[in-house]
C-alpha positions as CSV (number, residue, x, y, z in Angstrom):
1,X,-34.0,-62.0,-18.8
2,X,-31.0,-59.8,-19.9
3,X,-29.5,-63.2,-21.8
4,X,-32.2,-62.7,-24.9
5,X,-31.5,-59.0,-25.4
6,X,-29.9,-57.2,-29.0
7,X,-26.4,-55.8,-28.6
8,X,-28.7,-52.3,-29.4
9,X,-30.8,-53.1,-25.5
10,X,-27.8,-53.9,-23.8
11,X,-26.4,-50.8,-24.6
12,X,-29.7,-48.7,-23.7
13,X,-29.5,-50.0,-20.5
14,X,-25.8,-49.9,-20.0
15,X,-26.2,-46.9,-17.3
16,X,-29.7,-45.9,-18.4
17,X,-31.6,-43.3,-16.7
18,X,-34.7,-41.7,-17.3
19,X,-35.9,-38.0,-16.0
20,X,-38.9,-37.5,-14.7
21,X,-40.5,-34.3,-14.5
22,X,-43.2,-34.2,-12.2
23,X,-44.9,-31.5,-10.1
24,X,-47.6,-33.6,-8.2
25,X,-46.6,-35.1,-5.3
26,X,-49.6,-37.7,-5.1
27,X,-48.5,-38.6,-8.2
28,X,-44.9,-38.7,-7.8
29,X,-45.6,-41.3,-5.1
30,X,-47.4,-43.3,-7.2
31,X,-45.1,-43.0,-10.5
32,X,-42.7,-43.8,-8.1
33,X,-43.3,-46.6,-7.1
34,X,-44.4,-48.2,-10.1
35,X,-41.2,-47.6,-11.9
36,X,-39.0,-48.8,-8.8
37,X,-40.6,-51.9,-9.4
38,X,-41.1,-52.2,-13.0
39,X,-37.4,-50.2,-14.0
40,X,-35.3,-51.4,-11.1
41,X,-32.0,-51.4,-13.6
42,X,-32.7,-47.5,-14.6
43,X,-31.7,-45.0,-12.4
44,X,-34.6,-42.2,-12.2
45,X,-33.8,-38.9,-12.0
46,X,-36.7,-36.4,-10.5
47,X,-37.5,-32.9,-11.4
48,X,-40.1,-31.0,-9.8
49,X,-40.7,-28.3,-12.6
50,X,-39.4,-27.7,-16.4
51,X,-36.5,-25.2,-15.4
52,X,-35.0,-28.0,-13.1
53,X,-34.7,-30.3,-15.7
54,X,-33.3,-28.3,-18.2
55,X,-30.5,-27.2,-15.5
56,X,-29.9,-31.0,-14.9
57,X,-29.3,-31.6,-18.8
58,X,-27.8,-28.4,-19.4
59,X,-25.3,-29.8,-16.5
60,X,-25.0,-33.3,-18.8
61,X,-24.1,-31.5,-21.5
62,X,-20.7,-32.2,-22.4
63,X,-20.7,-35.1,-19.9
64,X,-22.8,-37.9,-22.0
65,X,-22.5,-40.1,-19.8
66,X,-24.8,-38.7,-17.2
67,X,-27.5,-37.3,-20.3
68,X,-30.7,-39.6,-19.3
69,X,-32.1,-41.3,-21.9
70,X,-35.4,-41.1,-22.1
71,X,-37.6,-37.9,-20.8
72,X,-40.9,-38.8,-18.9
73,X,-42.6,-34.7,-18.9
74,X,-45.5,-34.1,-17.2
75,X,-47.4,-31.5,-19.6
76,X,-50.1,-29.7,-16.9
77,X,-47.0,-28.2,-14.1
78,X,-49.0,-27.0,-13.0
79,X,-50.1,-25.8,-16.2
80,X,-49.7,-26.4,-19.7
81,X,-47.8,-23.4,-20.2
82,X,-44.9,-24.7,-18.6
83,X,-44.8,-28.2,-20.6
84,X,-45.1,-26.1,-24.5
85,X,-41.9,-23.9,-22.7
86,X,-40.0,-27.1,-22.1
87,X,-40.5,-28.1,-25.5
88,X,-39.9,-25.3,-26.8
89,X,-36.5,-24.3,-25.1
90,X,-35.1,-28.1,-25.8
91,X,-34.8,-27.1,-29.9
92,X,-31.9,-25.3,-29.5
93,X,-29.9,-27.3,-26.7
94,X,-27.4,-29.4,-28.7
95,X,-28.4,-33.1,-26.6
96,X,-32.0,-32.8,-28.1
97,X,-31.6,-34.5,-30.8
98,X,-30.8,-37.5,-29.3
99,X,-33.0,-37.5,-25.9
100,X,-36.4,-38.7,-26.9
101,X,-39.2,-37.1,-24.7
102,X,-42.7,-38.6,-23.8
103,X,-45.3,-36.2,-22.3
104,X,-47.6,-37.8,-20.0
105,X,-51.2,-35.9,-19.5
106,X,-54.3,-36.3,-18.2
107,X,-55.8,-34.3,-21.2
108,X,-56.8,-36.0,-23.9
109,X,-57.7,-33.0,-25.6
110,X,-56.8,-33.5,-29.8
111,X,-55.2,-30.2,-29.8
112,X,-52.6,-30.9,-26.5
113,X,-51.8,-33.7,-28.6
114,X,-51.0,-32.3,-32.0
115,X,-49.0,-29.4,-30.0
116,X,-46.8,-31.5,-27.9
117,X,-46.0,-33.3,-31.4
118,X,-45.6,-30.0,-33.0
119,X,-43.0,-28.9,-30.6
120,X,-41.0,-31.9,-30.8
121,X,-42.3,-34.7,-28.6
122,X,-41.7,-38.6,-29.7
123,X,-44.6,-39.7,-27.9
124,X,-48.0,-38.4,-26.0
125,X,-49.0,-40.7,-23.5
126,X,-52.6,-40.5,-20.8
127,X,-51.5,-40.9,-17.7
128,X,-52.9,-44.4,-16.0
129,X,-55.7,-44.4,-13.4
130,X,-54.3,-46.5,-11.3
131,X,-51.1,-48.2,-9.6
132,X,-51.3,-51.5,-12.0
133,X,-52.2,-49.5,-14.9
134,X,-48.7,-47.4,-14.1
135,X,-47.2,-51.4,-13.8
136,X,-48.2,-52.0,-17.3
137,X,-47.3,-48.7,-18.7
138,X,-43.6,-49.1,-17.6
139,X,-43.6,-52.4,-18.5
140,X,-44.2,-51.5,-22.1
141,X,-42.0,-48.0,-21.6
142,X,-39.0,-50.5,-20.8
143,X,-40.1,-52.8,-23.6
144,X,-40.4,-50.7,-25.9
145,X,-37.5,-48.0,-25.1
146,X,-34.7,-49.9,-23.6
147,X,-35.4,-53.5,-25.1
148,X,-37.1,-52.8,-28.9
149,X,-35.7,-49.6,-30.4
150,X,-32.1,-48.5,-30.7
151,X,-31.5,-45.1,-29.1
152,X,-28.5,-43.1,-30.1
153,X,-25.0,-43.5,-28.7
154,X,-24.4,-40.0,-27.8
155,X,-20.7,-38.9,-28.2
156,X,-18.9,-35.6,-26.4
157,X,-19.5,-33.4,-27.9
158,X,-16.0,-31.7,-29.7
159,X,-13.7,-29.3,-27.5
160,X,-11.9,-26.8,-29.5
């Protein structure tokens, strides 16, 4: 499979991880799961709430190589409040810019989804209903993530 990839996929999944932020246990177990079987070269990393993740990349910082490189955020932990204060704290932290983040929701309401765009998210994305919709969403996730687009190589950043 790997043999027909770009020089740009082989180095998305050259030590690729993805973050998962994710307060629901039910659905941890199921999101689980469906990535191990669907992503089984990407490491996952697993965050119960917003402020754990943003210690785990504020711990990356500086160390590139461990920076994930996608951001799976669960918008409702356990409410929306929490997902708008990740977004909004990740403007100023200096690995944004090169960390794309999809929020995954059960809302479907028009104005979650012009918000999460507001505050910086690359893609808004319903969670699936079921274990073989999850399948097929991380089937396309890795398709289109790690094996279409070219993500950023992320240098050190400078020491003085």
């Amino acid at each position: 499979m790997h043999s027909s990839l770009s020089d740009a996929s082989r180095r998305n999944l050259h030590r690729a991880s993805l973050i998962i932020i994710e307060d629901n246990p039910d659905e941890r177990v199921i999101i689980r799961r469906a990535a191990e079987q669907t992503l089984e070269d990407i490491s996952l990393i697993w965050a119960n709430t917003a402020d754990d993740a943003l210690r785990y990349l504020d711990q990356c910082d500086g160390q590139v190589r461990l920076l994930p490189k996608l951001v799976l955020l669960d918008l409702y932990l356990p409410d929306a409040e929490q997902g708008w204060q990740f977004l909004t704290q990740l403007k100023d932290r200096s690995w944004k810019r090169s960390l794309p983040i999809v929020v995954l929701s059960r809302s479907s309401s028009p104005a979650d989804v012009i918000q999460a765009y507001d505050l910086g998210a690359n893609s808004y994305i319903i969670k699936p209903g079921s274990l073989e919709a999850w399948h097929d969403y991380f089937s396309s996730l890795r398709l289109y993530w790690w094996e279409t687009v070219t993500l950023p190589v992320v240098s050190p950043a400078p020491t003085l």
